[in-house]
C-alpha positions as a Markdown table, in Angstrom:
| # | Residue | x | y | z |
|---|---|---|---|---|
| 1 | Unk | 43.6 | -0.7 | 54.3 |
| 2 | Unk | 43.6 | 2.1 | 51.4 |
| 3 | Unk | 46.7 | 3.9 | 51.2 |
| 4 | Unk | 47.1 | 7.7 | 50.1 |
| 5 | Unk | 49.1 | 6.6 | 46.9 |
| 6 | Unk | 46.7 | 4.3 | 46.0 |
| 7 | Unk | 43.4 | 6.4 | 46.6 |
| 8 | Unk | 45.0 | 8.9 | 44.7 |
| 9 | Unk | 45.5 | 6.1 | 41.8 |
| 10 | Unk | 42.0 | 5.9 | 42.1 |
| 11 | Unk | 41.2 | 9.0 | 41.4 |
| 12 | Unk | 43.4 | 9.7 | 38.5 |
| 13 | Unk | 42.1 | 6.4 | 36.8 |
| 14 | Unk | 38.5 | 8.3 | 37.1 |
| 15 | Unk | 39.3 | 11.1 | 34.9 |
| 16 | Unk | 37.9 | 11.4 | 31.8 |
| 17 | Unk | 41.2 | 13.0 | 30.1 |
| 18 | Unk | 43.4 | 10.2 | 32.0 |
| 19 | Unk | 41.7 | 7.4 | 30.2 |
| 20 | Unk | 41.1 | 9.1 | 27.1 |
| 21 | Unk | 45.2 | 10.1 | 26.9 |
| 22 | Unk | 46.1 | 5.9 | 27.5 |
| 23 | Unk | 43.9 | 5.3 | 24.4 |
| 24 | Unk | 45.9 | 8.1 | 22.3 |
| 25 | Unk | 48.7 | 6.9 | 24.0 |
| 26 | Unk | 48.3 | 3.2 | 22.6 |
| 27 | Unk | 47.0 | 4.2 | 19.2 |
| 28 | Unk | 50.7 | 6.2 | 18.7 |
| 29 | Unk | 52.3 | 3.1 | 20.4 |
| 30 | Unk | 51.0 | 0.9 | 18.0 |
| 31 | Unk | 52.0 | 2.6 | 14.8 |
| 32 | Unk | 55.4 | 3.4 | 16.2 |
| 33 | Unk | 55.7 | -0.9 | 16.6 |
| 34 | Unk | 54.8 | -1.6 | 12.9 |
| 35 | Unk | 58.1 | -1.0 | 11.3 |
| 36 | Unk | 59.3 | -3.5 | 14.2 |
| 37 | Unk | 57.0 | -6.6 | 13.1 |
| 38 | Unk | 57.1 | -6.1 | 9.2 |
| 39 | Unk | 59.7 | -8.9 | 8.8 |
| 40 | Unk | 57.0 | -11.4 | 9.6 |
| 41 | Unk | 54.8 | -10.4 | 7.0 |
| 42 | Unk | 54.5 | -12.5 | 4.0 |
| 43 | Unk | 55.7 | -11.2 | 1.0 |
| 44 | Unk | 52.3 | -12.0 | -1.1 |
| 45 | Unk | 50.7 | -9.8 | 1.1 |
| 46 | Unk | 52.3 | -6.4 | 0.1 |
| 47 | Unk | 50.0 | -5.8 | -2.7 |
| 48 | Unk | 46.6 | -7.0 | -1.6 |
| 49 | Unk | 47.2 | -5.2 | 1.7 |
| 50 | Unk | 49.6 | -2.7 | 1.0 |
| 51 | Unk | 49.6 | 1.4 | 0.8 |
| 52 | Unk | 46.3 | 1.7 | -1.6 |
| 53 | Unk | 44.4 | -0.7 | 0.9 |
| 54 | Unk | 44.9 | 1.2 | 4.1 |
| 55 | Unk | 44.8 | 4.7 | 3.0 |
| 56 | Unk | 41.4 | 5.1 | 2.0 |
| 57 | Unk | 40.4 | 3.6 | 5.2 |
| 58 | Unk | 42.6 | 5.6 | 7.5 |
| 59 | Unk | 41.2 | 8.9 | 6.1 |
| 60 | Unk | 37.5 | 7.8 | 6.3 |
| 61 | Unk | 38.2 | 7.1 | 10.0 |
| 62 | Unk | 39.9 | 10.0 | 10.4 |
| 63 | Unk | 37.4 | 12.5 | 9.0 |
| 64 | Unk | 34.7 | 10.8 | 11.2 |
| 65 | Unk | 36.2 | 9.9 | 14.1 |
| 66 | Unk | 36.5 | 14.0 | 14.8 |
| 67 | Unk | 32.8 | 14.7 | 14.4 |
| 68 | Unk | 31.5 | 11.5 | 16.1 |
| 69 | Unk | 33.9 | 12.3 | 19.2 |
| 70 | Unk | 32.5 | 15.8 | 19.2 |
| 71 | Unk | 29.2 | 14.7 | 19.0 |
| 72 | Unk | 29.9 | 12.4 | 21.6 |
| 73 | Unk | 31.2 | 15.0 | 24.1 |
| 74 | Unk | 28.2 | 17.3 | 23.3 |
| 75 | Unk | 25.3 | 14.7 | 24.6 |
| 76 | Unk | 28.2 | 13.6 | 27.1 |
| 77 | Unk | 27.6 | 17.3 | 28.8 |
| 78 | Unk | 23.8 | 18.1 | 28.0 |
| 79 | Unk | 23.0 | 14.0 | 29.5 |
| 80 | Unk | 25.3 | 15.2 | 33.3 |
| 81 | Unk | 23.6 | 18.5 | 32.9 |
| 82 | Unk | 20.2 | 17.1 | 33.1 |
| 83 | Unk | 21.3 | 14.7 | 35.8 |
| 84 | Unk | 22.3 | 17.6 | 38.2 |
| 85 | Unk | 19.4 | 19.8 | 37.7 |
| 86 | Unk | 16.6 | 16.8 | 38.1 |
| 87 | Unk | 18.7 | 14.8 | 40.7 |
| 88 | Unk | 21.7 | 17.3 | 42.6 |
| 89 | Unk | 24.3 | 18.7 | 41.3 |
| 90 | Unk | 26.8 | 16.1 | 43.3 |
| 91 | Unk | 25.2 | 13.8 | 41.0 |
| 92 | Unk | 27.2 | 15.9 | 38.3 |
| 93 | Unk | 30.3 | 14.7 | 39.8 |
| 94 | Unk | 29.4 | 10.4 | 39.9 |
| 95 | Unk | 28.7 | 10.9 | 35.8 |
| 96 | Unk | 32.1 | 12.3 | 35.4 |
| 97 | Unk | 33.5 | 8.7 | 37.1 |
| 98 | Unk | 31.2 | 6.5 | 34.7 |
| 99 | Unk | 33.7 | 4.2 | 33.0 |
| 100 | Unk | 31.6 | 3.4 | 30.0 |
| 101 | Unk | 31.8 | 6.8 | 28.7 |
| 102 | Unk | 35.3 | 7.2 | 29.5 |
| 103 | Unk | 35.9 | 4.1 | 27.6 |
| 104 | Unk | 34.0 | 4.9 | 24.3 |
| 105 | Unk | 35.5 | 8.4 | 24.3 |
| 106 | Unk | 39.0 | 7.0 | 25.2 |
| 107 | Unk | 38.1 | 4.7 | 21.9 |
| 108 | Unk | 36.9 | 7.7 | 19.6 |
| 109 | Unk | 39.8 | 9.4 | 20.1 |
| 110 | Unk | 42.6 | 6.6 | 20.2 |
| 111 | Unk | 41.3 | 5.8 | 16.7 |
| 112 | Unk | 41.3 | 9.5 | 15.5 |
| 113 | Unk | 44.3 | 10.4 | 16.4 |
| 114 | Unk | 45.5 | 6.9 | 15.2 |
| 115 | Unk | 44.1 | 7.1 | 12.0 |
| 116 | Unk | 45.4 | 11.2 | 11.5 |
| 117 | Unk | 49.0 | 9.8 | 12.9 |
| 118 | Unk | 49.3 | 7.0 | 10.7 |
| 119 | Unk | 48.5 | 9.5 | 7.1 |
| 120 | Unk | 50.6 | 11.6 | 8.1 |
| 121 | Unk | 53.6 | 9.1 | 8.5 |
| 122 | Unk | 52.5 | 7.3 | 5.2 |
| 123 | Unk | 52.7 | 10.9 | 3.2 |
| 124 | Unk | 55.9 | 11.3 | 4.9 |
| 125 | Unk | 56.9 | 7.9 | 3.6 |
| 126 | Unk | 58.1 | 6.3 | 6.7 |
| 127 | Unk | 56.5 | 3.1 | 6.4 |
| 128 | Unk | 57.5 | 0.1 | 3.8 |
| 129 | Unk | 55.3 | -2.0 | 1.5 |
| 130 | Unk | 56.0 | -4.7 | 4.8 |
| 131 | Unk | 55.1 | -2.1 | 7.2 |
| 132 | Unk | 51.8 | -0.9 | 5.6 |
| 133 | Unk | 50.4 | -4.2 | 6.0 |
| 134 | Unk | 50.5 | -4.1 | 9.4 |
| 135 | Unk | 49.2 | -1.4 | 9.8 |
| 136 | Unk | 46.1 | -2.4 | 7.7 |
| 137 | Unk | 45.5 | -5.2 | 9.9 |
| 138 | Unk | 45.7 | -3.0 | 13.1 |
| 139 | Unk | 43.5 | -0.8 | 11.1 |
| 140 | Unk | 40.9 | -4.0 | 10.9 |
| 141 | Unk | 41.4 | -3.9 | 14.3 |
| 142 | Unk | 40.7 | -0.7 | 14.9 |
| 143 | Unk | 37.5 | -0.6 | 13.2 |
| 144 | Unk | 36.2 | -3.7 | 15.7 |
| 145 | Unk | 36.7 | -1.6 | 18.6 |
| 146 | Unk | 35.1 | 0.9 | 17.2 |
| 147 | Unk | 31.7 | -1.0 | 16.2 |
| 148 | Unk | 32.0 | -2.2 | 19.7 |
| 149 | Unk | 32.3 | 1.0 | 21.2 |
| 150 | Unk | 29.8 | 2.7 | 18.8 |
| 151 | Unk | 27.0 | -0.5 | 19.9 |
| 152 | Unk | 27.9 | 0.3 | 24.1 |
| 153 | Unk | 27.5 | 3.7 | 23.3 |
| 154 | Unk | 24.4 | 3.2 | 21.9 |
| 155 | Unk | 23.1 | 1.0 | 24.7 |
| 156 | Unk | 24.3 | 3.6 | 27.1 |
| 157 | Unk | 22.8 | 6.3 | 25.4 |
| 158 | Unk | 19.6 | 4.7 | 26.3 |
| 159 | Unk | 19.5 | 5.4 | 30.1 |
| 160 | Unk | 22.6 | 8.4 | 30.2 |
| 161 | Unk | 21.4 | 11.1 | 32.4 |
| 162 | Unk | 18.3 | 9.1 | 33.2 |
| 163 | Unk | 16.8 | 9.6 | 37.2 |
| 164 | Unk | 16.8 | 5.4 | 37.2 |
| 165 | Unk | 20.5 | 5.6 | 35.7 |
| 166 | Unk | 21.6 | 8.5 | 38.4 |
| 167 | Unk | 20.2 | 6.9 | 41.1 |
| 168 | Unk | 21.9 | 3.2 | 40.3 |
| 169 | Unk | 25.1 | 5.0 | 40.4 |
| 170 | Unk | 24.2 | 6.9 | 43.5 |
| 171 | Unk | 23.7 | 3.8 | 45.3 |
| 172 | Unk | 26.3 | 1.9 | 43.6 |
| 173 | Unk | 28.5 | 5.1 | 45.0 |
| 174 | Unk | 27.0 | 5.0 | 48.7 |
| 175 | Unk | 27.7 | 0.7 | 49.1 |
| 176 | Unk | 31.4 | 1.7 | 48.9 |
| 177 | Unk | 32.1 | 3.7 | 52.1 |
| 178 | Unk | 29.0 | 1.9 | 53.8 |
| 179 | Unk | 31.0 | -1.5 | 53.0 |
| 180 | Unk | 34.8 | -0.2 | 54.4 |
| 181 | Unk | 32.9 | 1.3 | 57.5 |
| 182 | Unk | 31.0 | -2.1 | 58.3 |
| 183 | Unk | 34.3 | -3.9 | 57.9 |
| 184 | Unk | 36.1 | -0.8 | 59.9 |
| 185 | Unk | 34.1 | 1.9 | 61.3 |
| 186 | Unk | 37.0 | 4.3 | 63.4 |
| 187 | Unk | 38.8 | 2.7 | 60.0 |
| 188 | Unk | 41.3 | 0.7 | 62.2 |
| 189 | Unk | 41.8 | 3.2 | 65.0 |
| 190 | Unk | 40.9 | 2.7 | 68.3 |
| 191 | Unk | 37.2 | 3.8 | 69.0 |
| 192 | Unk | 36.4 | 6.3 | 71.3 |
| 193 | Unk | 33.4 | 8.2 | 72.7 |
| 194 | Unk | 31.8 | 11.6 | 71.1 |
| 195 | Unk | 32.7 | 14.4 | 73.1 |
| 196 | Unk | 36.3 | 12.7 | 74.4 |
| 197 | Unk | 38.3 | 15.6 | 75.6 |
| 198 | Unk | 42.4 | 15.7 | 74.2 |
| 199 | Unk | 45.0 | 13.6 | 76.7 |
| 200 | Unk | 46.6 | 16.0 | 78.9 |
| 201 | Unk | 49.6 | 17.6 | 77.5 |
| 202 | Unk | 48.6 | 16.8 | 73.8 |
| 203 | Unk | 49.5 | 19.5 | 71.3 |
| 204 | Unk | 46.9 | 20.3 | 68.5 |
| 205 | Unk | 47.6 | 19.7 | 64.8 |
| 206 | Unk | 46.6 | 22.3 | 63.0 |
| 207 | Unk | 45.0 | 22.6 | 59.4 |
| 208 | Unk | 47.2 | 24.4 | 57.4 |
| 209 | Unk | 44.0 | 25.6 | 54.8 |
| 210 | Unk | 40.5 | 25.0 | 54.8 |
| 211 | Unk | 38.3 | 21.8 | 52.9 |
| 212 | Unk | 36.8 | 18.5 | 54.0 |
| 213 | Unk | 38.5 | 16.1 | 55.3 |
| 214 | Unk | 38.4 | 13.6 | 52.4 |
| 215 | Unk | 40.8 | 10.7 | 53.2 |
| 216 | Unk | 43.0 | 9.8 | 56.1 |
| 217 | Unk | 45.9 | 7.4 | 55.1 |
| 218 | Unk | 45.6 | 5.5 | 58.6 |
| 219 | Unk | 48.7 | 3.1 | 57.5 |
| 220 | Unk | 50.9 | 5.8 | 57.1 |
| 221 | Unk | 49.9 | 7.6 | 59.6 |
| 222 | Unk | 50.0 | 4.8 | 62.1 |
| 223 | Unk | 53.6 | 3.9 | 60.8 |
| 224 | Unk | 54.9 | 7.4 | 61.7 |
| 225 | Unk | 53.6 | 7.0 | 65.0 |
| 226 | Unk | 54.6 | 3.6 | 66.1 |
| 227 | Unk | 58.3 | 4.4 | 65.0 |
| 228 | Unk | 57.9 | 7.4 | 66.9 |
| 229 | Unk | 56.6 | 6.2 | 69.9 |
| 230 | Unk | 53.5 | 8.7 | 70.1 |
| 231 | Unk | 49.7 | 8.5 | 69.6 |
| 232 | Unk | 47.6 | 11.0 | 67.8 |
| 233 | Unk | 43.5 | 11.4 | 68.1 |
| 234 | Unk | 41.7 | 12.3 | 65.2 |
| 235 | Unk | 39.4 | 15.6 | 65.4 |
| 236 | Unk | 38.1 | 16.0 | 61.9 |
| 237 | Unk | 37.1 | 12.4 | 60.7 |
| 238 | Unk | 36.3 | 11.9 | 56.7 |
| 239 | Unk | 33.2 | 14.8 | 55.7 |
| 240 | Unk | 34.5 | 17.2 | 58.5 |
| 241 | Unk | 34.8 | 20.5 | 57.4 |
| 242 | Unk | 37.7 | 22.1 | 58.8 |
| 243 | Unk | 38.9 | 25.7 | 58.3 |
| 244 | Unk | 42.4 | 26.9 | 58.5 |
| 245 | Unk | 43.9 | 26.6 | 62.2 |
| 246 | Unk | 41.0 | 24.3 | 63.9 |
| 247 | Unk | 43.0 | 21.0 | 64.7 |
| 248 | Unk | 42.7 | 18.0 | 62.5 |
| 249 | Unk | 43.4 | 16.1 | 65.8 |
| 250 | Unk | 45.5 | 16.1 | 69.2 |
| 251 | Unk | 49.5 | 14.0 | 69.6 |
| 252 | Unk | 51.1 | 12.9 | 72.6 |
| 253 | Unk | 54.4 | 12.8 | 72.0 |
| 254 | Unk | 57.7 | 14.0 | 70.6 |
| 255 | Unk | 59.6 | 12.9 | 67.6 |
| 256 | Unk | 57.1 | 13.5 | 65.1 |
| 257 | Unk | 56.8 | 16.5 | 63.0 |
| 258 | Unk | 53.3 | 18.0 | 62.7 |
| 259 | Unk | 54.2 | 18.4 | 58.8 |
| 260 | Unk | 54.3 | 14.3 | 59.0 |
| 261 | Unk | 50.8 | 14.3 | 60.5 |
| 262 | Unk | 49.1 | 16.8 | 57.8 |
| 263 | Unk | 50.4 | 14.5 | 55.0 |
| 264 | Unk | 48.4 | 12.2 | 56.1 |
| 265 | Unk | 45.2 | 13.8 | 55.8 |
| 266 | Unk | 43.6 | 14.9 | 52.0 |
| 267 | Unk | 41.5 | 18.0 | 52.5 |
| 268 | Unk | 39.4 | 19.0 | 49.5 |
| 269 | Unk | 36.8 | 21.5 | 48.3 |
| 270 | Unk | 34.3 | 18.6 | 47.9 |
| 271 | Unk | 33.4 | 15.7 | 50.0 |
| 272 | Unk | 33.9 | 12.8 | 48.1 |
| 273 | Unk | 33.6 | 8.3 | 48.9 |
| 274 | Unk | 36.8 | 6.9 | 49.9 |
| 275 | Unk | 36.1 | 7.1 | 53.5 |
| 276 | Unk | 33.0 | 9.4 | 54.4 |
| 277 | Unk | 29.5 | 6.9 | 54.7 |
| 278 | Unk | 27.7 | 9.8 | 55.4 |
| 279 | Unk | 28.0 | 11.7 | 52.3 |
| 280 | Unk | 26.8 | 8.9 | 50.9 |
| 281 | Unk | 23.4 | 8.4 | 52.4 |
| 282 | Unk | 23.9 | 12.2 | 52.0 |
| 283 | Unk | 23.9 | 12.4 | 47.8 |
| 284 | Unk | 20.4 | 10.3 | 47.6 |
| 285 | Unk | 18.6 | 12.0 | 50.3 |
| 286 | Unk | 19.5 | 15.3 | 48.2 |
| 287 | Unk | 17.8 | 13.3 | 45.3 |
| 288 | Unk | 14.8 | 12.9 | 47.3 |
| 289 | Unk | 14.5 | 16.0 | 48.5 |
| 290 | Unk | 14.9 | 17.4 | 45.0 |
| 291 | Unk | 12.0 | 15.4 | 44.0 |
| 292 | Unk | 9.9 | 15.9 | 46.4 |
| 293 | Unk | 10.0 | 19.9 | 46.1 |
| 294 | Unk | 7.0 | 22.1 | 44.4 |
| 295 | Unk | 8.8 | 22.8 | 41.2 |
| 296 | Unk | 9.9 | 18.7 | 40.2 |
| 297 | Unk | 7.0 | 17.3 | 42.9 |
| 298 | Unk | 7.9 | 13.2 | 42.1 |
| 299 | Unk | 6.7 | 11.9 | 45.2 |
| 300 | Unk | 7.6 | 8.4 | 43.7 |
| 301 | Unk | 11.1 | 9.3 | 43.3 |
| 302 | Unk | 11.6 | 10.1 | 46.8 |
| 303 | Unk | 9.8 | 6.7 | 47.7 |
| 304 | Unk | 12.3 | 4.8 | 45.4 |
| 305 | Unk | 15.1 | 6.6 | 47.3 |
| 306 | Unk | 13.6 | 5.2 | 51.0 |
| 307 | Unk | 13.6 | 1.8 | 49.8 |
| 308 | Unk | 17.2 | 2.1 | 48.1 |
| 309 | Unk | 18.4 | 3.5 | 51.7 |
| 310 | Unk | 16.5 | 0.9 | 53.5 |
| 311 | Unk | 18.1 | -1.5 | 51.4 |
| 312 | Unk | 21.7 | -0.6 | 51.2 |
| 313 | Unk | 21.3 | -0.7 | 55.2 |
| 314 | Unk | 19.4 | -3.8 | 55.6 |
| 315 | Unk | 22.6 | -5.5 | 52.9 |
| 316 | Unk | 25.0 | -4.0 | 55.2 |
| 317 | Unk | 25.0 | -6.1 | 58.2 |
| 318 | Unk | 27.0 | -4.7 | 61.5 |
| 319 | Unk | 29.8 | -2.9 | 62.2 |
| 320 | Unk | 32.9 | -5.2 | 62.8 |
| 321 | Unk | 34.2 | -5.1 | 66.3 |
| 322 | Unk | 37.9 | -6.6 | 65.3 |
| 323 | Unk | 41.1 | -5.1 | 67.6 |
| 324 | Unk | 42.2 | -2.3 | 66.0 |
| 325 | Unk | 44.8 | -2.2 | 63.4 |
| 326 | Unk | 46.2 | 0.9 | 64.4 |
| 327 | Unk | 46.6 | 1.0 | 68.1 |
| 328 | Unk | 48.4 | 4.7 | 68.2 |
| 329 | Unk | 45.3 | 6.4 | 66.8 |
| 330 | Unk | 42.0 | 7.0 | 68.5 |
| 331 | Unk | 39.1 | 8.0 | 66.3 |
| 332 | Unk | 35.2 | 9.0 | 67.1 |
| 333 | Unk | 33.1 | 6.1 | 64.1 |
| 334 | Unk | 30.4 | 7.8 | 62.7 |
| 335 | Unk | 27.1 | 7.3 | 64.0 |
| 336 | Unk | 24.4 | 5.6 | 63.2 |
| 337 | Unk | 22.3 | 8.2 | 64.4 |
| 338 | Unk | 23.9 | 11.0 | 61.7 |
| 339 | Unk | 24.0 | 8.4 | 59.3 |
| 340 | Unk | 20.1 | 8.1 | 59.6 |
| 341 | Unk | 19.7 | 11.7 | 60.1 |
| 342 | Unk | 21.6 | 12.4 | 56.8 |
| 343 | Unk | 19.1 | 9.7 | 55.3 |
| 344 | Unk | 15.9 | 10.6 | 56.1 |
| 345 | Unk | 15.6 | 13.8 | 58.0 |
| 346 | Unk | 15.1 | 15.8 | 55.2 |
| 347 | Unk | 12.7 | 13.6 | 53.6 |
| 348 | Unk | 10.6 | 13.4 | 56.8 |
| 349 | Unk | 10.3 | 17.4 | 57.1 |
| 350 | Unk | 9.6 | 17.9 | 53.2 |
| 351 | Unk | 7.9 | 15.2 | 52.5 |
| 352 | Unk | 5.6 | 15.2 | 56.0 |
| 353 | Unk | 2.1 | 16.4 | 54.1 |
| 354 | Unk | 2.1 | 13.0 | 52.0 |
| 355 | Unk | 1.1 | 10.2 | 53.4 |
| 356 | Unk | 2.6 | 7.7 | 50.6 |
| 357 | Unk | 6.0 | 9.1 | 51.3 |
| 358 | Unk | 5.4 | 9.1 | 54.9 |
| 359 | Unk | 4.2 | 5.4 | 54.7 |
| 360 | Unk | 7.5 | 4.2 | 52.7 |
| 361 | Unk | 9.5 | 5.9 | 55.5 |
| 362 | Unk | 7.8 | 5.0 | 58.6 |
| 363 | Unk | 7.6 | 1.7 | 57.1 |
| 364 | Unk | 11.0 | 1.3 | 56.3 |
| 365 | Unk | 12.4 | 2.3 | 59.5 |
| 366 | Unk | 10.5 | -0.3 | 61.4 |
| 367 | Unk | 11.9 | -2.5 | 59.5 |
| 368 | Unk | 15.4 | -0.9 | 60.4 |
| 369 | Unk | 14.4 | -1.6 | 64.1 |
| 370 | Unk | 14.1 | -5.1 | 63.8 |
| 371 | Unk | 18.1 | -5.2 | 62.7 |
| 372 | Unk | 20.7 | -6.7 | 64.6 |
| 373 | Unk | 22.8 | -4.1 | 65.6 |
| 374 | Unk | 21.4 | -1.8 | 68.6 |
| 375 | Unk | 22.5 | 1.4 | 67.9 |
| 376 | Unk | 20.7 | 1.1 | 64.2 |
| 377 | Unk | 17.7 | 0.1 | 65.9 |
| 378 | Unk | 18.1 | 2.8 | 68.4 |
| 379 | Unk | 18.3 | 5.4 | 65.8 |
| 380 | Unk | 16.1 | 4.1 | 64.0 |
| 381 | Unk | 13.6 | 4.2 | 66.5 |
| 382 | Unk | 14.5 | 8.1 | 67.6 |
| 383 | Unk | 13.9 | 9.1 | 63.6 |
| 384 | Unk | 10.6 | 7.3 | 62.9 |
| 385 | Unk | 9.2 | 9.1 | 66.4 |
| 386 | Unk | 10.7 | 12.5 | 64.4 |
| 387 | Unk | 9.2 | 11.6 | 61.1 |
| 388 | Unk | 5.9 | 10.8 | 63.1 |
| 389 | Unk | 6.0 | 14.1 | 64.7 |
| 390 | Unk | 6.2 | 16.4 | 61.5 |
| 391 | Unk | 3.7 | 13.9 | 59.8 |
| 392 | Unk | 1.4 | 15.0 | 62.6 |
| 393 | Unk | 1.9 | 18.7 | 62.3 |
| 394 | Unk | 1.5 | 18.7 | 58.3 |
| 395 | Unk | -1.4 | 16.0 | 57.6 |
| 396 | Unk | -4.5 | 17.9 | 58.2 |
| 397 | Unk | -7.3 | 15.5 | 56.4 |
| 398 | Unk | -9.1 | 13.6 | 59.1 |
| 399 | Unk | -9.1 | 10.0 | 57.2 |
| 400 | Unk | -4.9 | 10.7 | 56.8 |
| 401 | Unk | -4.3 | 11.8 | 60.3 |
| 402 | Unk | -6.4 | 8.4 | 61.5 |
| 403 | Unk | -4.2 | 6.4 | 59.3 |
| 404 | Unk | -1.1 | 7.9 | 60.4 |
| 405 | Unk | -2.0 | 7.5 | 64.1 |
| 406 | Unk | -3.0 | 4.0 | 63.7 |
| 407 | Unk | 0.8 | 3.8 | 62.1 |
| 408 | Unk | 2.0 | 5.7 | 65.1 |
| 409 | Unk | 0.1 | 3.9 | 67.9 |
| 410 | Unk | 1.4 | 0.1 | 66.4 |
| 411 | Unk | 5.1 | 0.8 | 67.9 |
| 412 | Unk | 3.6 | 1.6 | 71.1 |
């Protein structure tokens, strides 16, 4: 079960900045340990690898190593722009997690500021004969991880902004939370029904600002409560929107602070993946939709998106129905009916008047029927009869409107 402290790991090891300061960080730490390893150098190496040998290098790398990582950081911004304006501008916010990039930036820079570093403390004279050696063979070093970067760069360069690259990390994004709920979906509370009024005598938690709900740390929280012997029931599950003073959820008990409680939630501006499996399916029905509209009209984006749902669902399995891990907390699972309707409702209004992207989705849904788990099939069901219906008020061609009845009338 994900923790706060880690989750917020996470998210610090997704920065761009983050990753790129650990590669200055290293480059600085490496000079700093040459002076410490210079007694193992051979003393017929001082003049074949010595000051003259290095220098030259350091100060190519260093003059380039600025305008590549600018350069860099330019197409870095135009290639996210592009993705958010032909995709949806959540996409924005997946390229600014893509690890390649972070790593060749991270590598740009480390060898900049390395290369600028280490002139500076040879003009100071800092280093020995001994000591410059070293440092031309970290140099070497240097310049491998630099081809390497420069050749992943390249290759990534290639698809960077792409709809097929946005999508890919789009789904790659939604498997996560869809994964964690099938494995937990009240994320090891105990389940309970939609609607569920508070116990009697329970006292409201209150949110203390406004956000989404992006993260509950169920250990933690479940900790506090065992040791205090009370039980809490969630309100606002992960992708609730909550404005200050509605209750996060309802305790029974004394001996807990409501301060304790709060800490347990993260409330942000955005939605985000750690726990929400709606937002999710939510990101590449946006793509859809975005494709499917007058100005970008790519019906076979939005077809591509169906099969990618359909798929990730399909993958999935069933929810697991193991005793709760955290008996003093009762939680309402997502649905699977929101979690279709966040999938394909939008696609079914907009793209209604076109019978290959009606196909795909009527299509795909039967086959979403047929799944072992009865409250997929159920919804699945419910949203091909409302895909069905807006199909039948938006198709007007006679030899369409036949088809799509003979697609209607084979479920019944």
């Amino acid at each position: 079960m994900l923790s706060k402290s880690l989750m917020l790991l996470g998210r610090l090891s997704r920065r761009l900045a983050v990753r790129v300061l650990l590669g200055a960080l290293l480059a600085l730490g490496i000079l700093l340990l040459a002076p410490l390893i210079q007694p193992l150098i051979p003393d017929g190496w001082t003049d074949r690898f010595g000051r003259d040998s290095v220098l030259p290098i350091l100060t190519i790398l260093a003059s380039s190593m600025l305008t590549v990582t600018t350069f860099s950081l330019s197409v870095m911004v135009q290639a996210f722009r592009a993705a958010s304006s032909q995709a949806t501008p959540r996409a924005y916010r997946l390229h600014l997690a893509d690890t390649t990039t972070h790593t060749v930036l991270a590598t740009f820079t480390g060898a900049f500021l390395y290369s600028l570093t280490a002139i500076a403390l040879f003009r100071a004279k800092i280093y020995s004969d001994p000591a410059a050696v070293v440092v031309f063979w970290v140099t070497m070093g240097v310049i491998v991880a630099i081809v390497v970067a420069i050749l992943r760069w390249i290759d990534h360069l290639s698809t960077l902004g792409s709809m097929d690259d946005t999508l890919e990390m789009a789904e790659s994004h939604a498997k996560t939370p869809l994964r964690a709920y099938m494995e937990s979906p009240t994320l090891g509370g105990v389940p309970i029904e939609a609607g569920t009024l508070p116990p009697q005598g329970s006292r409201a938690v209150t949110a203390e600002r406004g956000g989404h709900v992006q993260f509950i740390d169920m250990a933690r929280l479940e900790q506090r409560l065992s040791d205090a012997g009370a039980e809490f029931q969630v309100a606002a599950i992960p992708g609730a929107h909550v404005i200050q003073g509605e209750p996060l959820g309802w305790i029974s008990g004394d001996g807990i602070d409501e301060k304790q409680i709060r800490a347990c939630f993260t409330l942000g501006v955005f939605r985000t993946l750690e726990q929400d499996v709606r937002f999710g399916a939510q990101l590449l029905n946006e793509i859809a939709v975005r494709a499917l509209s007058p100005a970008v009209n790519d019906p076979g984006t939005a077809i591509d998106v169906i099969r990618r749902l359909i798929r990730m669902l399909t993958e999935a399995g069933r929810p697991s129905e193991d005793a709760p891990r955290c008996p003093h907390i009762s939680i309402v699972p997502a649905s699977a009916f929101d979690l279709l309707s966040d999938a394909f409702d939008q696609i079914a209004r907009d793209g209604a008047n076109r019978p290959d992207v009606v196909g795909a989705l009527l299509d795909g849904l039967e086959v979403l029927q047929r799944e072992d788990w009865p409250e997929l099939a159920a919804a699945a069901r419910e949203r091909r009869h409302y895909a069905i219906a807006h199909a039948e008020a938006a198709i007007t061609v006679e030899p369409d409107r036949k088809w799509l009845q003979e697609k209607a009338d084979r479920e019944r």
